[in-house]
N, C-alpha and C positions, 0 to 999 in steps of 0.2 A: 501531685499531678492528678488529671481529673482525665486519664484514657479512657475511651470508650464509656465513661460516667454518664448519661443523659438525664442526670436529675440535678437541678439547680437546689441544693439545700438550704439557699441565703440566709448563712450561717446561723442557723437554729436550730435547734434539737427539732426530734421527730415528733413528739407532745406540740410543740411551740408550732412549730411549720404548721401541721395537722390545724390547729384551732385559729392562726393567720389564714390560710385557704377556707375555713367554713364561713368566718366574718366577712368574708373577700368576696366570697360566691353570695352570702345571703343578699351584701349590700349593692352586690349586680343585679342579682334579680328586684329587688327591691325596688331600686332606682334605676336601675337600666343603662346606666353607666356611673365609672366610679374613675376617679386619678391618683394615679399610684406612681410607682416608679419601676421601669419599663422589666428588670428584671422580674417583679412580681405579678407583674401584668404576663408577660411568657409563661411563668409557671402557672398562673391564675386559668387561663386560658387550656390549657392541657388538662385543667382539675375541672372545670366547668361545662365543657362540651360533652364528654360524657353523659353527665347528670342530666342536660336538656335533650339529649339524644334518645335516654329511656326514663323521660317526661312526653315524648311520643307516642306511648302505649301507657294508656292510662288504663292500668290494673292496681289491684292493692298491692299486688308486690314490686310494681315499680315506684307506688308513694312507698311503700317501707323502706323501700332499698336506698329511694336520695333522702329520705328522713334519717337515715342513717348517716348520711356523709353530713347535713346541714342541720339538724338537728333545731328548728326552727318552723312552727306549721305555718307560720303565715306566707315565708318563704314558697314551699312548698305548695300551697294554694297559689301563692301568686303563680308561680312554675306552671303548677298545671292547668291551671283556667285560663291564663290570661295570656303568656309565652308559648308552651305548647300549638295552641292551634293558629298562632300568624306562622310559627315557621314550620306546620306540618308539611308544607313542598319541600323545605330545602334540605337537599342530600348531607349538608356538614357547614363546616363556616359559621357557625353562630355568631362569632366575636370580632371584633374589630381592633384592632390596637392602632392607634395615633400618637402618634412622638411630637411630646411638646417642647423637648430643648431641655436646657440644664436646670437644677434646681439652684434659686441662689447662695444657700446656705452653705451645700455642702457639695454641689458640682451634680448630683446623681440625676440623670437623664430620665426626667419625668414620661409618662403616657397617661393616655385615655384610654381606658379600656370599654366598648360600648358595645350592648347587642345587635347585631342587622339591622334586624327590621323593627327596629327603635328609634329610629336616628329622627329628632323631630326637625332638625333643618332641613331636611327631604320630603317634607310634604305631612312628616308626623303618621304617617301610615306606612303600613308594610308594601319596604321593597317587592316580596314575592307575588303580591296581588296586583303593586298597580304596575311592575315593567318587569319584564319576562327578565331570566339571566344573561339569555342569548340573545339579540334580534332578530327577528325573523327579516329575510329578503325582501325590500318593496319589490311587489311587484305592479301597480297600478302606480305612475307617476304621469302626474299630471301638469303638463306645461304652464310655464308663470302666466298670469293674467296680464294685459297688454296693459301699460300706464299710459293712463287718459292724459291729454298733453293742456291744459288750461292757459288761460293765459295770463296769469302771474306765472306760472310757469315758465313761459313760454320768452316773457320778458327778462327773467334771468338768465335764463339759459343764452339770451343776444348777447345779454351783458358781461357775462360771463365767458363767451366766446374769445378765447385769443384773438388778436389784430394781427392781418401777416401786415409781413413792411414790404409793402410793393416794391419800391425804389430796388430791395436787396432781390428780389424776383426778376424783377426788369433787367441789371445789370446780368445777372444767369444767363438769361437767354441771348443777352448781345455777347456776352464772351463766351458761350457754346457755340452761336452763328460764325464769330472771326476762327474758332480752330476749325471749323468746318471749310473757311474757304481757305 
């Protein structure tokens, strides 16, 4: 039973785990996103934001200290030159996890694990620079522009017009006239 346990050990020794999360974290930063399988993307994620949180204060003792967990300097460079200052606004949230569905092989529920403000289907730039978290209130709106009415326009719109069926209008009004009298 796993009460009150909040650490997934996905069955490995604490050697094994420990050197899975360093290859994990370097080839996120690396590449900026990586696909795994969703249990190691949860745990990945809990091991990674830390390390980009005090890649925020770039001192020598914040490079020694994630040099220590990832034990790779290119990493570590990339961290801090390159990751560091797109997400110096953002209070937390570095990572993203996306559920790709089952693996064929063996059934285990794949993910995407990917940085924020990485994401290059979104325009390839950081979310924090180009669209605020929150939106701000329009306050200046401006009514639609009036459509100029041409006339190819103007000839579909006849043609396109419903026909009423007079005949069914005509008869209306003589048999609202006879209960009237």
């Amino acid at each position: 039973m796993r009460h009150r346990n909040r650490n997934n050990h996905l069955g490995r020794t604490a050697s094994h785990r420990a050197a899975l999360m360093t290859n994990m974290a370097i080839s996120l930063f690396l590449h900026k996103r990586i696909r795994t399988t969703l249990a190691k993307a949860k745990v990945l994620r809990r091991y990674v934001e830390p390390l980009i949180t005090k890649s925020k204060l770039d001192t020598t003792h914040s490079r020694r200290t994630v040099f220590s967990y990832l034990q790779n300097k290119f990493a570590v460079k990339e961290l801090f030159t390159e990751i560091a200052p797109q997400i110096m606004d953002r209070p937390g949230g570095y990572t993203r996890i996306l559920k790709l569905g089952p693996r064929n092989g063996d059934g285990a529920e794949l993910a995407l694990i990917e940085l924020v403000d990485f994401n290059e289907f979104l325009g390839g730039e950081s979310l924090s620079k180009t669209a605020k978290r929150r939106p701000k209130a329009k306050t200046d709106s401006k009514p639609a522009a009036p459509v100029q009415k041409t006339e190819a326009t103007a000839e579909v719109n006849e043609e396109s017009a419903p026909v009423e069926n007079t005949e069914v209008a005509e008869n209306a009004d003589d048999s609202s006239e006879n209960k009237a009298e």
